[in-house]
C-alpha positions in Angstrom: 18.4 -36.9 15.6 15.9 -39.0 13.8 12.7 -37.1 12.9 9.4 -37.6 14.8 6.2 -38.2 13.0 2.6 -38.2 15.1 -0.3 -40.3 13.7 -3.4 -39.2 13.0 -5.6 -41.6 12.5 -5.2 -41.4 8.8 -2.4 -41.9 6.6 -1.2 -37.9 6.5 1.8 -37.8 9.4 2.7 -34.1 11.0 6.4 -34.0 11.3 7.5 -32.6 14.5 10.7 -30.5 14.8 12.7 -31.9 17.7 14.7 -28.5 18.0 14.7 -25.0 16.9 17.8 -25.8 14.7 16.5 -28.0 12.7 13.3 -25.8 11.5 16.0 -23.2 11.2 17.7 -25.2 9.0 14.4 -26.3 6.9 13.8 -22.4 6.3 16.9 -22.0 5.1 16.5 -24.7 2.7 13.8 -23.0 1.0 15.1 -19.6 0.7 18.3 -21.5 -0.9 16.1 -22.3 -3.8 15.1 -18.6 -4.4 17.6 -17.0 -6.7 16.7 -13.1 -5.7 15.8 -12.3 -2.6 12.8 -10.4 -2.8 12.9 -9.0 0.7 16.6 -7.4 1.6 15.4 -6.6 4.8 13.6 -6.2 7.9 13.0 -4.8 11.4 11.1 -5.9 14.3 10.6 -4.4 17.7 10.3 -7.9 19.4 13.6 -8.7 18.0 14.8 -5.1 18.9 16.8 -4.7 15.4 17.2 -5.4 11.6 16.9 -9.0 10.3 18.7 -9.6 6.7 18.2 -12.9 7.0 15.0 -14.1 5.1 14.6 -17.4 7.1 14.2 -15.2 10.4 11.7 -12.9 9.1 8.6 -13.5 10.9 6.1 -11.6 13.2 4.3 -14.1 16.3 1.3 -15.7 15.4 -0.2 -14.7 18.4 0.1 -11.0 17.5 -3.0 -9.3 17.1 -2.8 -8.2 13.8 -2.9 -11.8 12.9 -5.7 -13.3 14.6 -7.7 -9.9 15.5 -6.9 -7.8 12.3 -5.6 -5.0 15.3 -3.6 -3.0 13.2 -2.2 -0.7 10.8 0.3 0.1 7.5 1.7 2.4 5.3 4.0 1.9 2.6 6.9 4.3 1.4 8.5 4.4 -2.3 12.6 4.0 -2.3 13.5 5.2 -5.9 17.0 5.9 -6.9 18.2 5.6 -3.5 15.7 8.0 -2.5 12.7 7.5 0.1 9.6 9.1 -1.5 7.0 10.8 0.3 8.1 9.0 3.9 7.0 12.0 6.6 3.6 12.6 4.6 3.0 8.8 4.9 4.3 8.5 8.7 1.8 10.9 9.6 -0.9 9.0 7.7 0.3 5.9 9.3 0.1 7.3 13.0 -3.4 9.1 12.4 -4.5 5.4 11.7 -2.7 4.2 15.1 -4.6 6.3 16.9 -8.2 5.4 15.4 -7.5 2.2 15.9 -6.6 2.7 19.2 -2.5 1.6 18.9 0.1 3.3 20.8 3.6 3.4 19.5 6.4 2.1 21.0 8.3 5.2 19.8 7.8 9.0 19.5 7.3 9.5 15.1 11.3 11.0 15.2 12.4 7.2 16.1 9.9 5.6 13.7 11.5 7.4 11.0 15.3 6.8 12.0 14.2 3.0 12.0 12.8 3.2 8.8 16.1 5.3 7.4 18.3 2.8 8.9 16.4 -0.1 7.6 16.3 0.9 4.1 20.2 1.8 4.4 20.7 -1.9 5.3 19.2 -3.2 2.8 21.0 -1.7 -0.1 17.5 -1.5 -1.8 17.5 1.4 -4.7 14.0 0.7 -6.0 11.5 -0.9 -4.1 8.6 0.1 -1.2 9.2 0.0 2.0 6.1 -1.0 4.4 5.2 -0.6 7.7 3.2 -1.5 10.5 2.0 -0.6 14.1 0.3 -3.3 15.6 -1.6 -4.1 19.6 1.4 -7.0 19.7 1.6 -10.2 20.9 0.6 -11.7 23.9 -2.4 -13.8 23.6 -5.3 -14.5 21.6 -8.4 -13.0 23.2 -10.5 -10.4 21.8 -9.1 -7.2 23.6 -5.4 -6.0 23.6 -6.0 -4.9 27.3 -3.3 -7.9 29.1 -0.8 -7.4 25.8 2.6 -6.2 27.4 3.4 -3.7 24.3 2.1 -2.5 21.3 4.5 -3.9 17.9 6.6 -2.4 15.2 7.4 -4.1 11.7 8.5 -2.7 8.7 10.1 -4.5 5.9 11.7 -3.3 1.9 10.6 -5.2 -0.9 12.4 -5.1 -3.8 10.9 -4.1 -6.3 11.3 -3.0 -10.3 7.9 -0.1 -10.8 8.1 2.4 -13.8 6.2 5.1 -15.3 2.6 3.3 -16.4 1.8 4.3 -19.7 -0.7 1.4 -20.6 -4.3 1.8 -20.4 -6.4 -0.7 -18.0 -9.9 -1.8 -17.8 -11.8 -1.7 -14.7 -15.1 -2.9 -13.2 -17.8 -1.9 -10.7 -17.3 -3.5 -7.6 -20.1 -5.5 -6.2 -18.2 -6.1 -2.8 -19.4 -3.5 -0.5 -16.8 -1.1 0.5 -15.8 -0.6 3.9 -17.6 2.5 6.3 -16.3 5.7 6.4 -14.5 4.8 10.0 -12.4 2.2 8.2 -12.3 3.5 5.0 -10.3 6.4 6.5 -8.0 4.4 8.3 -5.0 2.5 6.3 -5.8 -0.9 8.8 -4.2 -4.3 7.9 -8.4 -5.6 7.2 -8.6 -5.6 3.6 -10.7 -8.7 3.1 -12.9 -6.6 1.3 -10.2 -5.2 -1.3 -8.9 -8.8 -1.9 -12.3 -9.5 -3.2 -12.9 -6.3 -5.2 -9.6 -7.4 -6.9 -10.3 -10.6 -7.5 -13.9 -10.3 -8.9 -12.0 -7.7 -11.4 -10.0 -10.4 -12.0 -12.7 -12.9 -12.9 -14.7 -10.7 -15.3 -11.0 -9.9 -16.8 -10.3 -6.1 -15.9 -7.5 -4.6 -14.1 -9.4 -3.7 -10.7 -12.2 -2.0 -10.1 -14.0 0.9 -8.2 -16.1 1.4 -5.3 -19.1 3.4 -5.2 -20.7 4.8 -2.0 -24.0 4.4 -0.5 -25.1 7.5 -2.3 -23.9 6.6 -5.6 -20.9 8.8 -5.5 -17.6 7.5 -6.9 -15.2 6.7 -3.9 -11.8 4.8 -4.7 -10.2 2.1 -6.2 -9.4 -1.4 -3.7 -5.8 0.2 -3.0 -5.4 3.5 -4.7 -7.2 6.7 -5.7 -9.5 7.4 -8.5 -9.6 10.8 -10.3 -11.2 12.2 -13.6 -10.7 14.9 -16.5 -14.3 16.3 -17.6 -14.9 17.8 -20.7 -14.5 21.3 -19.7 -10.8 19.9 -18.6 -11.9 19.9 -15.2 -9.2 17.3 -12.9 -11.8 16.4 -10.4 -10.9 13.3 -7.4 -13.8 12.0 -5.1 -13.3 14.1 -1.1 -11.7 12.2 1.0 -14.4 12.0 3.9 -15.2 8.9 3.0 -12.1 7.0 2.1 -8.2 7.0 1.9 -6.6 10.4 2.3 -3.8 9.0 -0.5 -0.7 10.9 -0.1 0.0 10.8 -4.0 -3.3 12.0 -4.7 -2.6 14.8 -2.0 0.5 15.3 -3.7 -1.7 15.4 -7.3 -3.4 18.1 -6.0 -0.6 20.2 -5.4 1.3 19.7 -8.4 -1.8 19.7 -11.0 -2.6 23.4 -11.1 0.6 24.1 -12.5 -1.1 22.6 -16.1 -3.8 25.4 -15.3 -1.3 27.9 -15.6 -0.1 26.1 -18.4 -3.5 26.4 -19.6 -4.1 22.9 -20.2 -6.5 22.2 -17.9 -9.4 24.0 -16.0 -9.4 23.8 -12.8 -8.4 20.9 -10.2 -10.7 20.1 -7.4 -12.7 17.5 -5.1 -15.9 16.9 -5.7 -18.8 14.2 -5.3 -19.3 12.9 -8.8 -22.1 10.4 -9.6 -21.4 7.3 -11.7 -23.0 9.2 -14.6 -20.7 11.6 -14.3 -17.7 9.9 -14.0 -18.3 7.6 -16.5 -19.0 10.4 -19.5 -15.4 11.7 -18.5 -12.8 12.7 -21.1 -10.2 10.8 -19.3 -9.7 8.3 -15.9 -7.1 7.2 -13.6 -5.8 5.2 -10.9 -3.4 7.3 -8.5 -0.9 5.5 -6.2 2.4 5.1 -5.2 4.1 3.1 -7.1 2.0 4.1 -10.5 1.8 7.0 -9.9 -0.7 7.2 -12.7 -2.3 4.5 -14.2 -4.5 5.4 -17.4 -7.9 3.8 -17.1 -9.9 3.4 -20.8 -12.4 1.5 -20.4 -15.1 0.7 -17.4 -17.8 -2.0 -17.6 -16.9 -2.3 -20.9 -17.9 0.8 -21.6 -14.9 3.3 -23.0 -13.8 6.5 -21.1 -13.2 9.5 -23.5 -12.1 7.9 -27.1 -11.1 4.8 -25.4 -7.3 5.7 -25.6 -4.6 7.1 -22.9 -5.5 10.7 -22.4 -3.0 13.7 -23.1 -3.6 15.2 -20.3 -3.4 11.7 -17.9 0.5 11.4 -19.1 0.7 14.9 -18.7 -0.2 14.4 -14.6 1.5 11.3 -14.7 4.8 13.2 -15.8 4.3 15.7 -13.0 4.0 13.3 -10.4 7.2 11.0 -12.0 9.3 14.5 -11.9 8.5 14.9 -7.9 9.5 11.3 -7.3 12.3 11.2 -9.0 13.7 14.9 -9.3 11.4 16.7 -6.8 12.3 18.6 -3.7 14.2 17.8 -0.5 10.5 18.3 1.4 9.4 14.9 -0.6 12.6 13.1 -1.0 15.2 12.1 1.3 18.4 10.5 0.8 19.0 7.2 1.9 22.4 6.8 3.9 23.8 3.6 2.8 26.2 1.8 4.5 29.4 0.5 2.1 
């Protein structure tokens, strides 16, 4: 069938897609021209099952995350055929459904199964897999009162991570961070972290990091912050404001066994000014897929000696072990299908 073209009153003409085959057919052409497919997988409870096929993976545009921001994420490392961390973040990622007011449309027990299956079907080895509860589609008014059901989407990314052992530079952020209701929630609104990056970006640093309305050290745009003292005292900012991360939860668990080593002090949460923080021995980022990242300088000022910290690789090394040796609690075994 002969393509359609609409005028606009300018030169620029809109093709129109006569039939659903023939956009089907255009997506496909695209994907052809990517040689790796960086997404293995999908699922969708519109669709009611597991997409593998790129072209088709797509959420509706009148879903509410979209146009209202109304939902939420999590995200779940897959390393060595392992999923990392997943019932630690599931119950993250529901405690954000419900202060954003979401229902699911399954009890957590099916949420997980989905998420198992999915990640078997992909074949992915190393990668994250992330998630989302939305108030679905339906319309695009404000409230989600007329929707018919509340969504689930979760796709893997394939991805190559590895053990940082490089130092980064970070910045201040001048982009306010979000209140302590939305801080504390892992929602899909994170305008203000795409700024915070990008001004990083701009002034050429890694990231940067958010400071509170009290001039207390909060977090970084997507991850945890936390700091060696002097006295070797591993110190991250309470969580009453922010992110509860689940690998700086984890951290916390693992780090005192260096203070039966006797390498460090103590471990703890604490307030800690930007005075402080900044006349620490040693920074870092903590996230998932880092787990530690070594920061050595901030506003161009140095942390410590300006160099990777002993004791930063020596967390970092913990946290590595758990991911990738750690106990049956924190890693479960993805059931591939031959």
């Amino acid at each position: 069938m002969a393509s359609l073209e609409i005028g606009s009153g300018s030169d620029y003409k809109v093709h129109v897609f006569s039939s659903s085959s023939e956009l089907l057919e255009k997506l496909h052409q695209k994907w052809s021209l990517v040689k790796k497919k960086p997404y293995p997988a999908m699922y969708s409870s519109i669709f009611g099952g597991i997409i593998l096929d790129p072209a088709m993976m797509v959420i509706p545009l009148d879903d509410h995350m979209v146009h209202r921001g109304h939902g939420v994420f999590d995200t779940a490392i897959i390393l060595d055929g392992y999923l990392y961390e997943l019932d630690a973040h599931l119950d993250r990622f529901l405690r954000s459904a419900a202060k954003a007011r979401i229902s699911s449309p399954f009890p957590q027990s099916t949420l997980r199964s989905i998420l198992v299956q999915l990640t078997a079907a992909s074949q992915c080895k190393k990668g994250t897999l992330r998630y989302w509860l939305t108030a679905g589609p339906g319309n695009f008014l404000l409230s989600p009162a007329g929707l018919p059901t509340s969504a689930f989407y979760a796709v893997v990314i394939d991805d190559d991570f590895s053990q940082r052992k490089e130092g980064v530079k970070v910045i201040t952020s001048t982009t306010p961070m979000k209140s302590p209701l939305f801080a504390t929630m892992k929602n899909v609104n994170y305008l203000p972290n795409v700024l915070s990056v990008m001004e990083a970006e701009d002034k050429g640093a890694f990231a940067s990091i958010w400071v509170d309305e009290e001039g207390f050290i909060a977090e970084g745009p997507n991850v945890n912050v936390a700091f060696i003292t002097n006295d070797k005292e591993l110190i991250l900012p309470q969580f009453d404001k922010i992110l509860s991360g689940c690998t700086a939860k984890r951290l916390l668990e693992l780090a005192p066994k260096l203070v039966q080593q006797g390498c460090l002090k103590s471990v703890k949460t604490a307030n800690l000014t930007v005075e402080e923080a900044k006349s620490a021995a040693e920074m870092m980022y903590v996230g998932s897929t880092l787990p530690i990242l070594p920061i050595i300088m901030w506003d161009e000022q140095p942390i410590g000696d300006g160099k990777v910290g002993d004791l930063t690789m020596a967390l970092s090394d913990l946290l590595w072990h758990d991911m990738v040796a750690g106990p049956d609690t924190q890693r479960l075994s993805v059931p591939y299908i031959n």
